[in-house]
C-alpha positions in Angstrom: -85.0 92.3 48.4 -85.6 95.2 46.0 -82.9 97.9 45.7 -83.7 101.8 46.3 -82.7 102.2 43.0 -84.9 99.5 41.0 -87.7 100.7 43.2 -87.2 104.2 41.4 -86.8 102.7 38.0 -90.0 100.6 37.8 -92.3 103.6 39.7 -90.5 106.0 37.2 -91.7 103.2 34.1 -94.8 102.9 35.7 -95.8 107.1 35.5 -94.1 107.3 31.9 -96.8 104.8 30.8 -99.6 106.9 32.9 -98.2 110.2 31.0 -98.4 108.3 27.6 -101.9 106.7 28.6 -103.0 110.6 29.3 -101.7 111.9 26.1 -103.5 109.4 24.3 -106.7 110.4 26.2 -106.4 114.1 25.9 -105.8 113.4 22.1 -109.0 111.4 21.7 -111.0 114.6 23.8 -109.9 116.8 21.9 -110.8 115.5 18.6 -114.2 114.8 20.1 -114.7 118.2 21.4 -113.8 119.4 17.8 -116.7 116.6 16.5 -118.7 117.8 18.8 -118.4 121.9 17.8 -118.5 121.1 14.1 -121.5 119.3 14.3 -123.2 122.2 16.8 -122.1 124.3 14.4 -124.1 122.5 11.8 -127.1 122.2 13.6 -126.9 125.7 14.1 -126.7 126.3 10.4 -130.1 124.1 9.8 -131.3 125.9 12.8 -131.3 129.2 11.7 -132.6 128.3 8.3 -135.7 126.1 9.9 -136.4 130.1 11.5 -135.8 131.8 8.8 -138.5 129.5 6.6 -140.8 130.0 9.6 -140.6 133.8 9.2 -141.4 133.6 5.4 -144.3 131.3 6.2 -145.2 134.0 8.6 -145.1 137.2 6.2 -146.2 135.2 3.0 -149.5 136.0 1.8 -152.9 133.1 2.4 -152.5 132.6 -1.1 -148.7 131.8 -0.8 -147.4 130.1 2.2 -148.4 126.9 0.9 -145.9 127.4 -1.9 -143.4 127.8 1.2 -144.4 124.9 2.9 -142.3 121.8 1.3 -139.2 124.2 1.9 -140.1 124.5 5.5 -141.1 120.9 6.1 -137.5 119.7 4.3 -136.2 122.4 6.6 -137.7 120.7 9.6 -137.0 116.9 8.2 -133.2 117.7 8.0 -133.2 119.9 11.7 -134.2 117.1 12.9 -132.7 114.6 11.6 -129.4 116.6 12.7 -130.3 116.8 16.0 -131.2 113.1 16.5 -127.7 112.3 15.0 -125.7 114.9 17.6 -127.7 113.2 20.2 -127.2 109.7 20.0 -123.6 110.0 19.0 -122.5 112.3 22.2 -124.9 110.3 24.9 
């Protein structure tokens, strides 16, 4: 028959290695959450600069928004190609 006091000691082990399981699993969240903001951050970035090439495209003259174009389309290739990445890697 199992003691009062070896009943303590093995629920006591047993909830250390919970707290240590936890620690490891906070640890691992908060790295991701930090993956996760620096890569929003990024896509912000590309974001911004895929709006700002559509507002020169907008104010640039017929005879000059085709100069602006290839910016804007490597603009929108790298966008997007941002925002596919973010997506598949936090599903």
């Amino acid at each position: 028959m199992e003691t009062k006091d070896a009943y303590v000691k093995k629920l006591k082990t047993q909830i250390d290695e919970w707290s240590a399981e936890i620690d490891k699993l906070e640890a691992k969240a908060k790295k991701t959450r930090e993956e996760y903001e620096t890569q929003i951050n990024a896509l912000r970035q590309r974001y911004d600069s895929a709006k700002t090439k559509i507002a020169e495209i907008q104010q640039a003259s017929e005879a000059s928004w085709q100069d602006l174009k290839q910016g804007v389309e490597s603009a929108w290739s790298t966008f997007k190609q941002g925002l596919d990445k973010a997506k598949s890697r936090f599903k």
